[in-house]
C-alpha positions as CSV (number, residue, x, y, z in Angstrom):
1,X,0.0,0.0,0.0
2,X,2.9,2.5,1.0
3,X,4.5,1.8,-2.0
4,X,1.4,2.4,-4.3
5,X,1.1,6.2,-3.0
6,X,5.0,6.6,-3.1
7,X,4.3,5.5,-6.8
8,X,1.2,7.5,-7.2
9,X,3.4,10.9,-6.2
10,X,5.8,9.8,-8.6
11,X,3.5,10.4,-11.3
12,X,3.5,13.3,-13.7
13,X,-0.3,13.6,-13.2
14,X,-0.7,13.6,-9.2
15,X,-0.2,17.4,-8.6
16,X,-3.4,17.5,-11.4
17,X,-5.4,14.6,-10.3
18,X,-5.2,15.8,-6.6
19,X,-5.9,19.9,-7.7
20,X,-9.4,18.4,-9.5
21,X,-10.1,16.4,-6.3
22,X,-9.5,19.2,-3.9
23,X,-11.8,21.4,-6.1
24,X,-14.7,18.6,-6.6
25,X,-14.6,17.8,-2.6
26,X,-14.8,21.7,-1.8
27,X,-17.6,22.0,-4.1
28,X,-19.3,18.9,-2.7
29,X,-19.2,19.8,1.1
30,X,-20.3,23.2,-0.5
31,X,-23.9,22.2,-1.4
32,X,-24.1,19.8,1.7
33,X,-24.9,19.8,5.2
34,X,-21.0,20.4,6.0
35,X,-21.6,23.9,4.3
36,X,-21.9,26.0,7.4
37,X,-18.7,24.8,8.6
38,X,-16.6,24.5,5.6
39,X,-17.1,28.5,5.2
40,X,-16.5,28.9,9.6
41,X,-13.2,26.9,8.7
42,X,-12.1,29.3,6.2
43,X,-13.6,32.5,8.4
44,X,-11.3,31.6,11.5
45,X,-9.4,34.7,12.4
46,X,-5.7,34.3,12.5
47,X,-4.0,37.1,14.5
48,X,-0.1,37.3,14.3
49,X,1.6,40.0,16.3
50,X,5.2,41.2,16.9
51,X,5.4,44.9,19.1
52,X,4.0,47.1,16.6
53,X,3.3,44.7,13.6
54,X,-0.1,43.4,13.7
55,X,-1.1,41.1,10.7
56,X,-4.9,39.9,11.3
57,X,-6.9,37.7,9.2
58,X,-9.5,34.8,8.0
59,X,-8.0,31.4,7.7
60,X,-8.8,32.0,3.7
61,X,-6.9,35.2,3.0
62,X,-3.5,33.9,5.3
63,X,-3.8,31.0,2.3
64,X,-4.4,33.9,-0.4
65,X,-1.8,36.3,0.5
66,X,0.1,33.8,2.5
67,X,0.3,30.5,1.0
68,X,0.2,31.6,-2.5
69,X,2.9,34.0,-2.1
70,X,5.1,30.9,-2.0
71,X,4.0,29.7,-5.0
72,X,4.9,32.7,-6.4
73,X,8.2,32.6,-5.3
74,X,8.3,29.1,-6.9
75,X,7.2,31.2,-10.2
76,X,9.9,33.8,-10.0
77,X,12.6,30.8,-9.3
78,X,11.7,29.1,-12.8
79,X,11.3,32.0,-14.8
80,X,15.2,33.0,-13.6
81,X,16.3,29.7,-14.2
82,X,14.6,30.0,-17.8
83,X,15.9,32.9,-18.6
84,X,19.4,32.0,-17.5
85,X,19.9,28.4,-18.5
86,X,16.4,27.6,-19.6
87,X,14.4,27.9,-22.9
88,X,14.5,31.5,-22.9
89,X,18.3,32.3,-22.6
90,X,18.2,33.1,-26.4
91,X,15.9,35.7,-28.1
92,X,15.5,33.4,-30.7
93,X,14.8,30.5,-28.0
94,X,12.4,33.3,-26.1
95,X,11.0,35.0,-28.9
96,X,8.5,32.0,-29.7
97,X,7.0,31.3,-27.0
98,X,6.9,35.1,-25.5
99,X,4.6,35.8,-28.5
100,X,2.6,32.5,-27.8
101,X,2.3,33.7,-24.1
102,X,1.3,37.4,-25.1
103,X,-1.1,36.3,-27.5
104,X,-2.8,33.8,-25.5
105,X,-3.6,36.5,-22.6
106,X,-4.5,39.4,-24.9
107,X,-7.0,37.7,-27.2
108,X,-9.2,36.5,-23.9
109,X,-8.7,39.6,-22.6
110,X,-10.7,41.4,-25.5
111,X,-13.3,38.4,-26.0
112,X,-14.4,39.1,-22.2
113,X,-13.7,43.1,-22.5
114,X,-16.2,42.6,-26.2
115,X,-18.7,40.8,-24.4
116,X,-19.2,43.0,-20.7
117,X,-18.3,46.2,-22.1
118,X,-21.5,47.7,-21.2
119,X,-21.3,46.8,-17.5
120,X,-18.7,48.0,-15.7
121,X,-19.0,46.1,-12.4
122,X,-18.4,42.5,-14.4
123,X,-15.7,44.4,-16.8
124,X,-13.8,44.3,-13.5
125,X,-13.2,40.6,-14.3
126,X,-11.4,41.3,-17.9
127,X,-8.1,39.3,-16.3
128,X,-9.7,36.6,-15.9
129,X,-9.4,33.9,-18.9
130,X,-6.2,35.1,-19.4
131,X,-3.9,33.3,-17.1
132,X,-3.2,29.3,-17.4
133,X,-2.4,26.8,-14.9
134,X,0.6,24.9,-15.4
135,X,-0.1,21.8,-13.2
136,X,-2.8,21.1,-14.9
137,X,-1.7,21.6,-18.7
138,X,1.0,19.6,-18.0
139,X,-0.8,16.9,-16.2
140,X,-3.1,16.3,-19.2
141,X,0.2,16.4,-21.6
142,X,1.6,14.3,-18.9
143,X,-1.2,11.3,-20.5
144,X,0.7,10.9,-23.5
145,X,3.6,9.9,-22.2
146,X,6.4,9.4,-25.0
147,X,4.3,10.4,-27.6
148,X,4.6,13.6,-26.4
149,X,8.5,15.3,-28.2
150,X,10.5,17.1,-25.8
151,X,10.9,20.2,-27.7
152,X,6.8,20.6,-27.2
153,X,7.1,20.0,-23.3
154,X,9.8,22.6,-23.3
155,X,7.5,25.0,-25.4
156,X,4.6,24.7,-23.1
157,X,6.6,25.3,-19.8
158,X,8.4,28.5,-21.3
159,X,4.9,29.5,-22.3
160,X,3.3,29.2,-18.8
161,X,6.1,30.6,-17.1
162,X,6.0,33.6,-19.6
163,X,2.2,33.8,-18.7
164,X,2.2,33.6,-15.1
165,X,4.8,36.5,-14.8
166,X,2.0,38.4,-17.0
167,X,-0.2,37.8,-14.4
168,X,1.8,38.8,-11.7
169,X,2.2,42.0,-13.5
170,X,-2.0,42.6,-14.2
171,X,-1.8,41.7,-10.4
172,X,1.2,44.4,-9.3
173,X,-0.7,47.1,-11.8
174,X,-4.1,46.4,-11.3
175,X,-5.1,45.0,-8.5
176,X,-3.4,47.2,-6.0
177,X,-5.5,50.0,-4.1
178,X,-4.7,52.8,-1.3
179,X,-1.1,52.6,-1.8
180,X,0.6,53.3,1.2
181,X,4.1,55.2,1.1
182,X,6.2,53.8,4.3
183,X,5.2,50.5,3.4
184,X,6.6,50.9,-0.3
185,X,9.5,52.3,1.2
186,X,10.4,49.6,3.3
187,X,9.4,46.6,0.3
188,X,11.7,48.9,-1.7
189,X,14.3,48.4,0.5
190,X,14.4,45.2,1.5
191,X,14.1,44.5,-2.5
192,X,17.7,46.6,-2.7
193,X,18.9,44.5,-0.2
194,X,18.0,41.5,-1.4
195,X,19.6,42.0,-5.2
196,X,22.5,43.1,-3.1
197,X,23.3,40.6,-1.3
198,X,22.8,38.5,-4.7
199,X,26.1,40.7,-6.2
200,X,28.3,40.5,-3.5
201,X,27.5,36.4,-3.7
202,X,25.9,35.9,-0.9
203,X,25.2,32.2,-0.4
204,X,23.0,31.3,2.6
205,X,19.4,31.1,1.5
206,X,18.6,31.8,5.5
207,X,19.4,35.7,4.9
208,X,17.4,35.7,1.5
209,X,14.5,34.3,3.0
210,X,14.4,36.9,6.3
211,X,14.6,39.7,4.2
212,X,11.9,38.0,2.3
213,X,9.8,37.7,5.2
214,X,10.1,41.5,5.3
215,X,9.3,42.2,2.1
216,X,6.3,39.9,1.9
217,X,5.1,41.9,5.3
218,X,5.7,45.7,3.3
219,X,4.1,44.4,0.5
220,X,1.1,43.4,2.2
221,X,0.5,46.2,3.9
222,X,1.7,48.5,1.3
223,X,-1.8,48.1,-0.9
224,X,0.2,45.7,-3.9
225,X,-0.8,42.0,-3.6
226,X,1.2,40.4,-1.3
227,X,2.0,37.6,-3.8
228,X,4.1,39.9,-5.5
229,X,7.1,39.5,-2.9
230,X,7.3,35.8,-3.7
231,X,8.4,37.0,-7.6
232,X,10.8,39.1,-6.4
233,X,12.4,37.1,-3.6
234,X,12.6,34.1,-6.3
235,X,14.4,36.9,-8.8
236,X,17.3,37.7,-6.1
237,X,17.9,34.5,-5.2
238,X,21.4,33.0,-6.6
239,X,21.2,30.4,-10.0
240,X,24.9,30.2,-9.1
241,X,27.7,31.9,-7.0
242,X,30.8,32.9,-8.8
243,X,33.9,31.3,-7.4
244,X,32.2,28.5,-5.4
245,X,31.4,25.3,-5.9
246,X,28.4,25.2,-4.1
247,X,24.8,24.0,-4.9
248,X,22.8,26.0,-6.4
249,X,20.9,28.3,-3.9
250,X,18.4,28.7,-6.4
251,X,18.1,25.0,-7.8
252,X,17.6,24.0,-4.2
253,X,15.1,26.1,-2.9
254,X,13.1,25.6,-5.7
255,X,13.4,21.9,-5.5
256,X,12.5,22.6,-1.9
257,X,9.4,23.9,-2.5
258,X,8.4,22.4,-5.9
259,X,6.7,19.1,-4.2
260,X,5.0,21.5,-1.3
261,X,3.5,24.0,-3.8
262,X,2.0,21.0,-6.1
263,X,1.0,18.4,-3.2
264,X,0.1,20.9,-0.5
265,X,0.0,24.4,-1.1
266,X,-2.4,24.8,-4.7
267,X,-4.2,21.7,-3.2
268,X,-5.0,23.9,-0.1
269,X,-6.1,27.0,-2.2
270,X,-8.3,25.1,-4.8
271,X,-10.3,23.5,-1.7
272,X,-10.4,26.5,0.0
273,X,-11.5,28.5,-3.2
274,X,-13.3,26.0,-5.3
275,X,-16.7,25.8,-2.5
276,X,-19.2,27.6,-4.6
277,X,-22.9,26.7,-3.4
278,X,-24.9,25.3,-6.4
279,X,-28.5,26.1,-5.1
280,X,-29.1,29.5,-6.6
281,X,-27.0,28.6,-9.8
282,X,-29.2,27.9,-13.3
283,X,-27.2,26.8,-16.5
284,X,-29.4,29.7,-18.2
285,X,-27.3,31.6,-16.1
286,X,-24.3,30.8,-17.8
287,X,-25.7,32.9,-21.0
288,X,-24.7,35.9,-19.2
289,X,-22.0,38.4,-20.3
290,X,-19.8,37.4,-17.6
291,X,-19.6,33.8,-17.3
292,X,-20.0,33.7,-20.8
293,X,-17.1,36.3,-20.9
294,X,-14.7,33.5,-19.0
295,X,-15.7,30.4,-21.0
296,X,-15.4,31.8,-24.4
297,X,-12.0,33.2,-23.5
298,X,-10.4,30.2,-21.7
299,X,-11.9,27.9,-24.5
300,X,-11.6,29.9,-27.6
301,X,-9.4,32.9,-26.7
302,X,-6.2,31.1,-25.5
303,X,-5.9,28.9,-28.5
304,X,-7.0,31.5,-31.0
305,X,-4.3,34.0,-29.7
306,X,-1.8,31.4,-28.9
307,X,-1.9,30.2,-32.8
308,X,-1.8,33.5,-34.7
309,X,0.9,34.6,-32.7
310,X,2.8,31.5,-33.1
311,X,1.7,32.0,-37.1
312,X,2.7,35.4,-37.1
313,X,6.3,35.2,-35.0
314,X,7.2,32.5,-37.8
315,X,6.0,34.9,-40.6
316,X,7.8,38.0,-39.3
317,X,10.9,35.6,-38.9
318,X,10.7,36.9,-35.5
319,X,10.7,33.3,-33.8
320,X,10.8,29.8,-35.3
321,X,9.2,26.3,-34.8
322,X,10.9,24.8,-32.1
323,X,12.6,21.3,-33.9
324,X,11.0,17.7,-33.5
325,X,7.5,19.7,-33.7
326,X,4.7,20.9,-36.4
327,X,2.4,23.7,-36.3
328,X,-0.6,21.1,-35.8
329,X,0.9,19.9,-32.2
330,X,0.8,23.8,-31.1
331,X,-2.2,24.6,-32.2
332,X,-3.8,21.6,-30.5
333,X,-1.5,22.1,-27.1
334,X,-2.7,25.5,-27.1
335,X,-6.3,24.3,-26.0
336,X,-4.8,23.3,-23.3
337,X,-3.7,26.3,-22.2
338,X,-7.5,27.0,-21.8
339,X,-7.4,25.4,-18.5
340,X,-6.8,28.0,-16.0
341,X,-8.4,27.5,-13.0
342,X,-6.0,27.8,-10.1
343,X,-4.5,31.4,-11.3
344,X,-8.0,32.1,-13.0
345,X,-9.9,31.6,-9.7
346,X,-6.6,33.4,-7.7
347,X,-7.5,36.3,-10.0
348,X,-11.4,36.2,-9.8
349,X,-10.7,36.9,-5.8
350,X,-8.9,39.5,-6.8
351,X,-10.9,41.2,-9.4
352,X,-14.3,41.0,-7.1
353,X,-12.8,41.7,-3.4
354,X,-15.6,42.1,-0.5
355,X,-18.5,40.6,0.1
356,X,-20.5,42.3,-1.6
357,X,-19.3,40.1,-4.9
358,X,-20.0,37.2,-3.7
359,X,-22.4,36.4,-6.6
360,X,-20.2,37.6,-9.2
361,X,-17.2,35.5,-7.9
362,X,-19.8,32.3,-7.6
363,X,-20.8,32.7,-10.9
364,X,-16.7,33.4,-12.0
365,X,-15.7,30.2,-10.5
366,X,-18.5,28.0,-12.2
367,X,-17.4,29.4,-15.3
368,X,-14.3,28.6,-14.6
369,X,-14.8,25.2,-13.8
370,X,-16.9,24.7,-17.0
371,X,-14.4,26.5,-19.4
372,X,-11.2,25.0,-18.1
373,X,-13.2,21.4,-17.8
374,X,-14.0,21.5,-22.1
375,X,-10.3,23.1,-22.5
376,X,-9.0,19.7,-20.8
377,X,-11.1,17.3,-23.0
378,X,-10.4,19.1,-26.2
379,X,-6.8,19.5,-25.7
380,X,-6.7,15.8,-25.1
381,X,-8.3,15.0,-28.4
382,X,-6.8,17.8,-30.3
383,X,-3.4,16.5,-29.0
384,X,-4.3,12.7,-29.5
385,X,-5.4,12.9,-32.7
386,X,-2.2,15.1,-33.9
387,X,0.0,12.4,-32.4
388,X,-1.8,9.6,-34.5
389,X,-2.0,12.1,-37.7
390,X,1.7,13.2,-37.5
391,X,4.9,11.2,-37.8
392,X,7.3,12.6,-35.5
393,X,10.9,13.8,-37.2
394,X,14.4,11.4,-36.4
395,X,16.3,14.1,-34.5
396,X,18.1,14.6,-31.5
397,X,16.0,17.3,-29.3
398,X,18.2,17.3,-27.1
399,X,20.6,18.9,-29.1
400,X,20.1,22.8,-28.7
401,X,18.5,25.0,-31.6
């Protein structure tokens, strides 16, 4: 038995299959008796204070601005190691999948803007089908196995990665409000002393992550998402230290963390974000601007913008194919980067804050569900029947471009 669930974590699906079950078991206690005290759970207050600092909140928000700000710093770790070793050292190694990633959140991004236009309380939503979870896109490509080239596992990654830093950017720009100036001050610091301590070498992840711990507390109270932190952290800490032959700081930490953030920490946030109560939901309901806003954009948006930007890179000459791959394979793994739930639902909380919105974020998450649900299932066919249809080339992938 132990060794079926050591084998079970071993898998390249788990970190999906056990998202989707955290999300389905939130929604189920959601619409049963257990309702009252699955949202208590998430109301419990949590008050941390130290002298002067006083940080108080709901269970749910310490795993919002908390939790996910480790993710975060998981996010900001890979896109340095991509753009330092990874597949975006090169422009012409980055240039293809930056347009793939820009495309794929601007042409959602006007579907949902076309479609709510005339109300402004859902246009506050516009970010929503644009971002794209990784764990899951992955996990369904994951089903293929060795059908599946490298080159096309590599283009997906550097496309998420590429996408999720967008979103952290709609989140730093956006989504901040009453900005306070101390607080920026002190984040801006501890930022400078972080990428300091990067060029004089400094090794010891210990001092990265106290410094962290400050920033992460300015941030918060400075009115910018607190997630933000966890980017910047994982951009000041070292890929390598010059004149040592020492691990990687940056390689370990972010193994560190990789199995928490799958197994634990988006596991955590989908259950604790995914409980939408069903009783006052109709499917006529799903005709409406706004959900209809989300589920056009996740299911038709990402692929749509992902492929004419892909089209249009190789036109321009501005990026090329990546080798061992044909257009037909991108087009059909760009469904799957339909599927964004996690960061779509991260972003709904965002976009509709107070309770006030509760309806609006209800119906957001539904839509999300739905939209990132049919993403899933046509990716998979797209992908499967590209696979059977195309021969794939006798070269070495691993070989660089």
């Amino acid at each position: 038995m132990g060794k079926k669930i050591s084998d079970f974590f071993q898998l390249d699906t788990a970190p999906g299959i056990i998202l989707i079950a955290s999300a389905f078991l939130a929604l189920i206690i959601a619409n049963s008796p257990l309702a009252p005290y699955y949202l208590a759970l998430l109301d419990t207050p949590i008050h941390f204070k130290v002298g002067s600092l006083d940080i108080e909140k709901n269970l749910l928000l310490w795993i919002n601005d908390g939790l996910m700000a480790i993710f975060f710093l998981l996010i900001g770790l890979e896109v340095k190691r991509e753009l330092m070793q990874g597949a975006l050292r090169t422009r012409s190694r980055a240039m293809f999948p930056l347009m793939a990633a820009v495309g794929g959140m601007v042409v959602p991004v006007l579907i949902f803007v076309v479609l709510n236009v005339n109300d402004p309380q859902a246009l506050g939503g516009w970010a929503i089908p644009a971002a794209t979870d990784i764990a899951f896109t992955l996990g369904v490509l994951a089903l293929f196995g060795k059908q599946v080239p490298v080159s096309l596992k590599v283009f997906l990654l550097a496309l998420a990665v590429i996408d999720d830093l967008g979103a952290v950017i709609i989140i730093a720009l956006f989504f901040s409000s009453d900005l306070s100036v101390i607080a920026l001050s002190i984040a801006v610091l501890a930022s400078i002393t972080l990428f300091y301590m990067n060029a004089k070498g400094v090794a010891r992840l210990t001092g990265y992550l106290l410094v962290g711990g400050i920033l992460w507390v300015a941030v918060l109270k400075s009115g910018v998402h607190a997630t933000v932190a966890g980017v910047i952290l994982g951009f000041a800490i070292p890929l390598r230290i010059k004149h040592h032959r020492i691990r990687s700081p940056l390689r370990y930490l972010e193994h560190g963390i990789h199995p928490w953030s799958s197994f634990a920490i988006l596991p955590l946030f989908a259950f604790a974000n995914s409980g939408v109560p069903l009783d006052n939901f109709s499917l006529s309901m799903l005709a409406e601007p706004l959900p209809l806003g989300i589920t056009l954009g996740l299911l038709f948006g990402k692929p749509i913008g992902i492929s004419l930007a892909c089209y249009m890179s190789i036109k321009l000459g501005i990026g090329s194919m990546p080798k061992g791959i044909q257009f037909i394979h991108v087009m059909s793994a760009s469904i799957l980067c339909g599927i964004g739930f996690t960061m779509s639902i991260f972003i709904t909380t965002l976009a509709f804050p107070g309770t006030d919105n509760h309806a609006l974020v209800d119906l957001s998450r539904i839509s999300i569900f739905i939209g990132s649900i049919l993403a899933a299932v046509c990716g998979y066919l797209a992908l499967k029947y590209s696979f059977k249809t195309v021969s794939r080339p006798l070269i070495d992938e691993s070989q660089p471009d």
